[in-house]
C-alpha positions in Angstrom: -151.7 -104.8 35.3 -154.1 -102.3 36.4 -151.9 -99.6 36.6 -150.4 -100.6 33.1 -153.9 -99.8 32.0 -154.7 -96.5 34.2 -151.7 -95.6 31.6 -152.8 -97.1 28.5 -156.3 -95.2 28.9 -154.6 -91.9 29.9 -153.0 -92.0 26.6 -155.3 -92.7 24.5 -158.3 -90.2 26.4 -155.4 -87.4 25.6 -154.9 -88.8 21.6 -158.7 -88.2 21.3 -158.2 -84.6 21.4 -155.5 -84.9 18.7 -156.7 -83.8 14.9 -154.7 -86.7 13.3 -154.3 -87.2 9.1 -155.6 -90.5 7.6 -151.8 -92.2 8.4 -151.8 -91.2 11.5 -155.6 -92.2 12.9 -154.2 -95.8 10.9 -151.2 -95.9 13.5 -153.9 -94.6 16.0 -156.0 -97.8 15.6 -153.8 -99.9 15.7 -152.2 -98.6 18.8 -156.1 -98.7 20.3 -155.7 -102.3 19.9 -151.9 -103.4 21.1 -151.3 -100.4 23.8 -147.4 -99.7 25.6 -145.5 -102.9 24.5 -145.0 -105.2 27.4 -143.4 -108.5 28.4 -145.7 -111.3 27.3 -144.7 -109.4 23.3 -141.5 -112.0 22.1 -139.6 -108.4 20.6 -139.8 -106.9 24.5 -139.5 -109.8 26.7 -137.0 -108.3 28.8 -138.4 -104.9 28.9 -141.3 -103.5 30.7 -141.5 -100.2 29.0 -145.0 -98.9 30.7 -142.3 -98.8 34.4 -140.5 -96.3 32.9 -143.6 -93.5 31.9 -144.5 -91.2 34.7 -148.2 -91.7 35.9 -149.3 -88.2 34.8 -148.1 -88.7 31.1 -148.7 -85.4 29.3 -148.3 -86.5 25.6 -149.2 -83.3 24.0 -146.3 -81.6 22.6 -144.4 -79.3 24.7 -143.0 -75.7 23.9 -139.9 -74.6 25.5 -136.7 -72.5 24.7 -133.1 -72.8 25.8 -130.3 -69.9 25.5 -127.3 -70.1 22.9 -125.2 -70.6 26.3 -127.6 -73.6 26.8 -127.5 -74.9 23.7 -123.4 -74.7 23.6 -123.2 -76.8 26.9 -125.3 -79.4 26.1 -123.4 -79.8 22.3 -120.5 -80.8 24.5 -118.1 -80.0 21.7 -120.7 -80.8 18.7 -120.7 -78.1 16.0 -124.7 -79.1 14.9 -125.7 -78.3 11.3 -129.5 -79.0 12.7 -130.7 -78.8 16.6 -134.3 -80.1 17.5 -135.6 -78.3 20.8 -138.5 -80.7 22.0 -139.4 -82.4 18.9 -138.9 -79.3 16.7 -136.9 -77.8 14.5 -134.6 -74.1 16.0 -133.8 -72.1 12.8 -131.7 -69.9 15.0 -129.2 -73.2 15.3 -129.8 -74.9 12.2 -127.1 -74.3 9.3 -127.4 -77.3 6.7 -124.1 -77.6 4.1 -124.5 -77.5 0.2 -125.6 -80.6 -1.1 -128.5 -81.1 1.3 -132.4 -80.1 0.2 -134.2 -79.0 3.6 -138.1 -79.8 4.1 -140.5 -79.6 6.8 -144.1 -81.2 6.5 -146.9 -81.7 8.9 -147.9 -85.3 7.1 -145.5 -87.9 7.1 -144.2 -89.0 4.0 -141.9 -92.4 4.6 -142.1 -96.0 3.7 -145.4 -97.0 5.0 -144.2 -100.6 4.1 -142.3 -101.2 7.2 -143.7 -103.0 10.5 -144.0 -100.9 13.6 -144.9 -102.0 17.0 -147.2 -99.1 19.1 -144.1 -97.0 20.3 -143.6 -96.6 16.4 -147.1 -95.7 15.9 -147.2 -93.6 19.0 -144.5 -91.8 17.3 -146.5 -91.3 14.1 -149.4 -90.1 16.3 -147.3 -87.7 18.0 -145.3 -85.8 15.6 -146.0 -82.7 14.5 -143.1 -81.7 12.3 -141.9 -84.7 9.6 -138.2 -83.3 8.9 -136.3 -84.2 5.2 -133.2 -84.1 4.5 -131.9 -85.0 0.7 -128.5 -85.6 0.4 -128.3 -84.8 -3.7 -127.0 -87.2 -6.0 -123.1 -87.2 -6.8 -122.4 -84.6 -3.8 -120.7 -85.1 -0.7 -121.7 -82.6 2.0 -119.7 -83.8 4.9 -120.7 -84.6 8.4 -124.4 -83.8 9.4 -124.4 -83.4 12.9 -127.9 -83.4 14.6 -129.0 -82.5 18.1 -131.8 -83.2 19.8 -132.5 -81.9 23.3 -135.5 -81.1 25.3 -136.3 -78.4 27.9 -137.4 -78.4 31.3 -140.9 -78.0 30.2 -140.6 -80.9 28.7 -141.0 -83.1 32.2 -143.4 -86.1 32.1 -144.1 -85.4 28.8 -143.0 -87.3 25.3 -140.8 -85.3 23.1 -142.0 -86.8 19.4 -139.8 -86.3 16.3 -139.1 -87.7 13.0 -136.7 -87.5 10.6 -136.5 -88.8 6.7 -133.5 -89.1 4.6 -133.4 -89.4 1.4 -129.5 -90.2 -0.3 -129.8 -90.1 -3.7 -127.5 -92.3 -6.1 -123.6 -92.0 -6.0 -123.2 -89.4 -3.1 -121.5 -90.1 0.1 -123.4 -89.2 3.3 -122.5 -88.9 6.8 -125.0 -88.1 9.5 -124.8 -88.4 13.3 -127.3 -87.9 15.6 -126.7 -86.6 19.5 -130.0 -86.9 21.9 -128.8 -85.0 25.1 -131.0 -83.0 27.8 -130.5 -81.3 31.3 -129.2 -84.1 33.8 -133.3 -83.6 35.6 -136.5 -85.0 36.0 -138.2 -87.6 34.1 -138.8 -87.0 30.7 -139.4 -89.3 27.1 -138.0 -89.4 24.1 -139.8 -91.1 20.7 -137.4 -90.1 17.8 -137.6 -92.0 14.3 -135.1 -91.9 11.5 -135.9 -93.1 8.2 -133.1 -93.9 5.0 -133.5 -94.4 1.7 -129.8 -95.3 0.5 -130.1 -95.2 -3.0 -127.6 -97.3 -6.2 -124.0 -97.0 -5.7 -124.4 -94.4 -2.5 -122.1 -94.6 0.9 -124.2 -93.9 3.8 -123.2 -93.6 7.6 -125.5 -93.1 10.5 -124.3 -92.7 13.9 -126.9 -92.3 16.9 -125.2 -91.2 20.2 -127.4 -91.5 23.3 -126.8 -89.6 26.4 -129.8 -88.4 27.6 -130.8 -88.0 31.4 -130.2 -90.1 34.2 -134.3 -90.5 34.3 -135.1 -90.2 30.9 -137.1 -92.6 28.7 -135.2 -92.7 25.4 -137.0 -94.9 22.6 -135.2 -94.3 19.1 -135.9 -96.6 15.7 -133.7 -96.4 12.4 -135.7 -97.9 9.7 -133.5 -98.0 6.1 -134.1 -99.4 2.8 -130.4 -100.3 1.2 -131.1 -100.5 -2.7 -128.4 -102.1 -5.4 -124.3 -102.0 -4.8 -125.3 -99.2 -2.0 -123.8 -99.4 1.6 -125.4 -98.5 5.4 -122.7 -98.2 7.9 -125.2 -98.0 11.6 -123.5 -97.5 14.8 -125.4 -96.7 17.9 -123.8 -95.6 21.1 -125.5 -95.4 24.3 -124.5 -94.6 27.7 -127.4 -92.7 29.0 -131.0 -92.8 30.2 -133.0 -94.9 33.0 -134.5 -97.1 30.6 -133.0 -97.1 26.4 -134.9 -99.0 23.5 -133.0 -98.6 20.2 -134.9 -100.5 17.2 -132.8 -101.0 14.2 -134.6 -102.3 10.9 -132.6 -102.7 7.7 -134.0 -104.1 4.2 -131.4 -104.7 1.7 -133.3 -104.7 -1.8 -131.1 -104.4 -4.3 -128.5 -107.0 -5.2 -124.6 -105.7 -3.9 -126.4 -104.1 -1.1 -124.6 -103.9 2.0 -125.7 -103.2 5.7 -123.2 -102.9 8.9 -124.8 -102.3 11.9 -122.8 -102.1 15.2 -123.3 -100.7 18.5 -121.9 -100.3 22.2 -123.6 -99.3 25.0 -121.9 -99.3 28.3 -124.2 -98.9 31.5 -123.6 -98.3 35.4 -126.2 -97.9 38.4 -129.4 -99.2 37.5 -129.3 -98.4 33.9 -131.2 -101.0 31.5 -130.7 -101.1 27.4 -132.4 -102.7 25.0 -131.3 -103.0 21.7 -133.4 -104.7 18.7 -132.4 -105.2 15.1 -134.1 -106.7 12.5 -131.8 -106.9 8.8 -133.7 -108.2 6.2 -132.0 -110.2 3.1 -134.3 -109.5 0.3 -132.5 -110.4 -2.8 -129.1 -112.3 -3.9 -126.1 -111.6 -3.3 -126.4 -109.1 -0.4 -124.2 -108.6 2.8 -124.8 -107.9 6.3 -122.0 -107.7 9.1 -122.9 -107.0 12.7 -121.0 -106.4 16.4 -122.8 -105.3 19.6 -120.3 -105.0 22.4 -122.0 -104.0 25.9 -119.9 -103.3 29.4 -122.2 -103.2 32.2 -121.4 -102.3 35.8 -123.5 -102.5 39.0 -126.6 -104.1 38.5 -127.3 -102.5 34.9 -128.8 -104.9 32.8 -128.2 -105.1 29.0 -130.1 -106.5 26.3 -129.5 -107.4 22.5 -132.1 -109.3 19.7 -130.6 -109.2 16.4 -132.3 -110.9 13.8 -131.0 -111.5 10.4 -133.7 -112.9 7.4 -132.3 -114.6 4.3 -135.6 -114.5 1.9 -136.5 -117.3 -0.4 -134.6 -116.9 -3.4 -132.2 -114.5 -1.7 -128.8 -116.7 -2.7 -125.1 -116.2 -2.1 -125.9 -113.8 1.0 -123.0 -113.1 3.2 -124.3 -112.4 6.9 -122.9 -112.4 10.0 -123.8 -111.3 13.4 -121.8 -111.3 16.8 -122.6 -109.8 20.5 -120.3 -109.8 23.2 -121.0 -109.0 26.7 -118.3 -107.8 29.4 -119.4 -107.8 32.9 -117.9 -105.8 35.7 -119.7 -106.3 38.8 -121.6 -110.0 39.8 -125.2 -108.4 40.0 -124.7 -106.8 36.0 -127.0 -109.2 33.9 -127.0 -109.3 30.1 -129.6 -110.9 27.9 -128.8 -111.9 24.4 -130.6 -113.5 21.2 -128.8 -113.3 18.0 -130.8 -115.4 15.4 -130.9 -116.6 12.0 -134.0 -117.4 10.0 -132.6 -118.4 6.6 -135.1 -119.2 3.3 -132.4 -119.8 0.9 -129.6 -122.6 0.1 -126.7 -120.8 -1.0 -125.8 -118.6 1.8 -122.9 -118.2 4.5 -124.2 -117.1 7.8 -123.1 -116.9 11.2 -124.0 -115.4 14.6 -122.6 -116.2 18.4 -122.8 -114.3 21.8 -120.8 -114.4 24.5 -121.2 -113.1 28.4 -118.5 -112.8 30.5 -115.6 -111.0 32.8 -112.5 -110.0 32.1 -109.5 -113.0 31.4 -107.9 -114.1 34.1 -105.5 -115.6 31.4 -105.4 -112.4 29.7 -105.0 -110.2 33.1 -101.8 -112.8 34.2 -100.3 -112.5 30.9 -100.4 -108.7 30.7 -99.0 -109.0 35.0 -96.0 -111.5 33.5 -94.8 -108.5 31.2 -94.4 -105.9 34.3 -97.4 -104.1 33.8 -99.5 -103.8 37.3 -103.1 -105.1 38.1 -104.5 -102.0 38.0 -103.2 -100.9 34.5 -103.7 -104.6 32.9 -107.9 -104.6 34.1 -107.9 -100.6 32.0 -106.1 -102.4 29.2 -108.3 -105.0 28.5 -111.3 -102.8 29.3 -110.4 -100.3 26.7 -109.3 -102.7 24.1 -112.9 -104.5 25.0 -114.6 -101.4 23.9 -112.2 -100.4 21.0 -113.3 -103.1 18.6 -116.5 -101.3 18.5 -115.5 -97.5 17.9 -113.2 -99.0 15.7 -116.5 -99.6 12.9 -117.1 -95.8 13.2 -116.1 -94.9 9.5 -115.7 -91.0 10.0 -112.9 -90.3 12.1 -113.9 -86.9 14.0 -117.0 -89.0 15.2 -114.6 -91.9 15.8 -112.2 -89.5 18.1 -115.5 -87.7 19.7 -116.7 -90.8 20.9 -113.5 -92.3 22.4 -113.3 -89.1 24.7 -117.1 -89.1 25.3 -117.0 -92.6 26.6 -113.8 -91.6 28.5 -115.7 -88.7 30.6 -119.0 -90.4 31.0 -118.2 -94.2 31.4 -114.3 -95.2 31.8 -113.1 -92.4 33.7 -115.3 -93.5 36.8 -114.2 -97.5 35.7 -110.6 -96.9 35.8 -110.7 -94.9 39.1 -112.8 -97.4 41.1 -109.8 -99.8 39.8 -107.3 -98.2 40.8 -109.1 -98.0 44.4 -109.3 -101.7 44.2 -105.9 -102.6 43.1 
């Protein structure tokens, strides 16, 4: 506790230096009042996020530059049409298609309407550069691929960004999002990415996390879904000490859709901790959600997915699934999918499972010829395949299944074949 407050009060004596607009001295507030998020809060019960912020926080934003060599290694294989270099923008990487309005503003400009807990206000606090992307009505621009990496400077310090989109009615959008950094030091990452998916539009946001092995990564997606549009959400993770990945979703227009599906596999001591919150605001809207996790060693996994059906929000279709696959006896997953539902005339549904692989399954796959070794990788990948499989774009479908090859199965598959 007292160290938990040592932090608390080091923040805050840094924030007083800070010249912050009315919205963000609001966020300030209310952060004065709540500090870091910690256990005894319902929404991070398993989490103790103050652990996981060096002693000698510097939250003051950091400056730092990397080489076009740099830049191209840490891409692994990304082509970015916009790279973030410790919370802000580098024009010398940034090359946005047709079809897509570019802004940068120094006040934020989003839907104050949404909740926040203190990370989300800390990110407010923190920001310097609010980034806008508009994705013009009736176009199609292609994949938007973003990257955001920090520098070695950027040690003990909290890398703050925040990005609005705006997809304007009947265009197709597809973004995806890359947070990677230098495999060094202890660093933290508060990102934000707001949508506004306007009438009739097709939206897909993909958020790929791989930061560094002691890295902090705390990312929200806030979107409001408005009438006959569609979210597609994926979030992948497979690095960082400690990931938090908030997912809020309002569907307000009836024939508003929202999928929102994820996967993160973890090793070592790895813990993630994902939270989504879909709101059902009027009738006859539909929500459809899978979290898969694999966790090895003794990483520990963690999913809260709440769906609300509003009063008078009628014929909603929602469902909402997590399934846990455990690889080693000290792994640990926590799940909570929940329903609070206002309304009469709905069809929901939600389940979890924890569990390891089939022995039915494994001596099925043994009774067709095919070894031990080879039946544990088959059921592994098909385990994780389901998942990629909700990835609409297919490049980002493909990069993924070789990302999680290299950084996750490929180390899986060998220790299997050394136990076979």
């Amino acid at each position: 506790m007292k160290e938990r407050e040592e932090l608390n009060k080091n923040i805050l004596d840094q924030m007083m230096s800070l010249n912050l607009s009315s919205d963000a001295q609001k966020a300030f507030d209310r952060f004065k009042l709540q500090g870091l998020p910690h256990k005894k809060l319902e929404d991070y019960k398993y989490t103790n996020v103050d652990a996981f912020f060096p002693k000698a926080l510097n939250i003051k934003a950091v400056a730092g530059e990397l080489t076009n060599d740099q830049v191209t290694k840490l891409a692994r294989g990304i082509k970015p049409q916009l790279v973030l270099i410790n919370g802000k923008v580098s024009n010398e990487y940034s090359n946005l298609p047709d079809g897509v309005e570019f802004q940068i503003s120094d006040s934020f400009t989003g839907n104050k309407d949404f909740p926040t807990d203190s990370l989300e206000d800390l990110n407010l606090i923190l920001t310097e550069q609010f980034i806008k992307l508009t994705i013009k009505k009736d176009s199609s621009p292609g994949i938007i691929n973003i990257l955001h990496l920090n520098t070695a400077e950027a040690i003990n310090s909290v890398g703050a960004s925040r990005l609005l989109v705006n997809i304007e009615a009947n265009s197709v959008a597809r973004i995806a999002e890359y947070f990677n950094s230098p495999d060094q030091g202890s660093y933290n990452r508060n990102h934000m990415t707001e949508l506004t998916v306007a009438k009739n539009a097709n939206a897909e946001h993909v958020k790929v996390v791989t930061e560094g092995a002691e890295s902090f990564h705390f990312g929200s997606v806030k979107a409001t879904v408005e009438a006959n549009a569609c979210l597609h959400s994926f979030t992948f993770t497979t690095g960082g000490k400690l990931s938090r990945n908030n997912i809020n979703i309002d569907l307000v227009g009836a024939g508003a859709r929202g999928e929102v599906n994820g996967l993160y596999a973890l090793r070592g001591s790895q813990q993630c901790d994902n939270f989504s919150h879909i709101n059902h605001k009027v009738e006859r809207t539909e929500s459809e959600q899978l979290f898969k996790a694999v966790l090895d060693d003794v990483s520990h996994g963690i999913f809260t997915g709440k769906i609300i059906v509003h009063r008078d929000a009628q014929l909603v279709d929602s469902s909402q699934l997590n399934k846990n696959l455990l690889l080693s006896k000290k792994a640990h997953a926590d799940t909570r999918p929940q329903l609070e539902v206002y309304a009469d005339d709905v069809k929901c549904a939600h389940g979890a499972t924890v569990g390891q692989l089939s022995e039915e399954e494994l001596f099925y796959l043994e009774s067709r010829a095919i070894s031990p070794r080879d039946a544990k990788i088959m059921l592994c990948h098909g385990f994780v395949q389901e998942a990629l499989d909700k990835i609409k774009h297919v490049e980002t479908k493909k990069y993924l299944e070789n990302l999680l090859y290299t950084e996750y199965e490929e180390d899986i598959h060998q220790r299997m074949r050394e136990e076979a």
